[in-house]
C-alpha positions in Angstrom: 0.0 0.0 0.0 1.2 3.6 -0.7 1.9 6.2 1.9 -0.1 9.0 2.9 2.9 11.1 1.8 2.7 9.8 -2.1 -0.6 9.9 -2.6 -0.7 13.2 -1.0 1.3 14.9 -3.6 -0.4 12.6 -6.5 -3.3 13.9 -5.6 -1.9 17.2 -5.6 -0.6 16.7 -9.1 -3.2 15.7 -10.8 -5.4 17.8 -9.7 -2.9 20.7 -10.5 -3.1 19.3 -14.3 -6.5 20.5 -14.5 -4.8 24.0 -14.1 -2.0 23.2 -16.5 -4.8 22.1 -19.9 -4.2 23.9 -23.4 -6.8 26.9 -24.4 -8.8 24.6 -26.6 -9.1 21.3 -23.7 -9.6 24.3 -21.0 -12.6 25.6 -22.8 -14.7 22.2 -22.7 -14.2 22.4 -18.7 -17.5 24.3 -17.1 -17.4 27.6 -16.0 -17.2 27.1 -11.9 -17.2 23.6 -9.9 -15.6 22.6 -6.9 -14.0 19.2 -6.9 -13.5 16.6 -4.7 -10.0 13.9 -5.0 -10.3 11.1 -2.2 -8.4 8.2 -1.3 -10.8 6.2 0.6 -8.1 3.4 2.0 -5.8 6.1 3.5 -8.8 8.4 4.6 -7.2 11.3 2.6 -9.0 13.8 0.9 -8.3 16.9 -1.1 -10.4 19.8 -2.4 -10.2 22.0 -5.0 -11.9 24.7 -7.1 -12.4 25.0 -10.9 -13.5 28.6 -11.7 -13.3 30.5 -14.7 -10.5 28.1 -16.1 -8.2 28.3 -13.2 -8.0 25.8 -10.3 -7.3 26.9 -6.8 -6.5 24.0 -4.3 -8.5 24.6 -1.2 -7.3 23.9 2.2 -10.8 23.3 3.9 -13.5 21.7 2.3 -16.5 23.4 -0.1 -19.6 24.4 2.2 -21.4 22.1 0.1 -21.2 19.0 -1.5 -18.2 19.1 -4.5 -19.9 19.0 -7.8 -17.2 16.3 -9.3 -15.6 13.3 -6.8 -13.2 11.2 -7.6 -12.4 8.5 -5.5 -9.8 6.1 -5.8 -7.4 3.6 -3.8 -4.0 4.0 -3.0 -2.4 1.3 -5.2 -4.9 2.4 -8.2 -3.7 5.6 -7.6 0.5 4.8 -8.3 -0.4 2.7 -10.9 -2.1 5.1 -12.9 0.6 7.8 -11.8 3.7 5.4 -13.0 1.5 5.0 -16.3 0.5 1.4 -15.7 -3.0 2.3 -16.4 -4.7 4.0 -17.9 -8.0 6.4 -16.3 -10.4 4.2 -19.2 -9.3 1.2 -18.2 -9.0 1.9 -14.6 -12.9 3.4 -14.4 -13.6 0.6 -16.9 -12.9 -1.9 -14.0 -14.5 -0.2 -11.4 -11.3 1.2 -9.9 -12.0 4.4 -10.2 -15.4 5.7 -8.6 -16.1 9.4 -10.8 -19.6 11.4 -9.1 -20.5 14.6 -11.2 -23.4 15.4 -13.5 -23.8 14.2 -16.9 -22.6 17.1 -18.6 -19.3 17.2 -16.4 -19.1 13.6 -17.3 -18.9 14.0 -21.1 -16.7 17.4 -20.8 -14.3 15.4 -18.5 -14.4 12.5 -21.0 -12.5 14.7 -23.1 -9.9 15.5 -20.2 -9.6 12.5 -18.6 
């Protein structure tokens, strides 16, 4: 099993390459959404805001529920860091747990 200390900055990353997407990939995202990265095994979670085609991490959680959550465990997690995996093939096995609305579903198809 990873440490809280890897998947702490995966998490990180990953959600930071929301922030990094080109102009074209950046304009399918919606407009304002708070999301939601958890790692259910090590009881780690990390927040963040999409707004305006910028993402700001948060430090405490949204007021409300996130509009996208991702949940994933710890092993799943380094494998599809270290590029053993893919995100399709990962959600295609149930690995990957991905809560948002259908529309967010289909722009973060394109993303993800």
């Amino acid at each position: 099993m990873a440490t809280i200390e890897e998947v702490d900055q995966i998490l990180g990353d990953l959600l930071a390459r929301l922030g990094e997407l080109d102009p074209g990939t950046r304009s399918l995202m919606p407009t304002n959404r708070t999301i939601e990265a958890r790692c259910p095994d090590l009881d780690l979670v990390r927040h963040a805001r999409w707004r305006d085609g910028q993402l700001e991490m948060l430090d405490q959680p949204p007021s409300r529920r996130s509009d996208i959550r991702i949940s994933i465990a710890s092993d799943d997690l380094l494998a599809l860091h270290r590029g053993e995996t893919t995100f399709s093939r990962a959600y295609a096995a149930n690995r990957v747990r991905l809560d948002a609305s259908m529309t967010d579903l289909l722009r973060l198809r394109a993303v993800l």
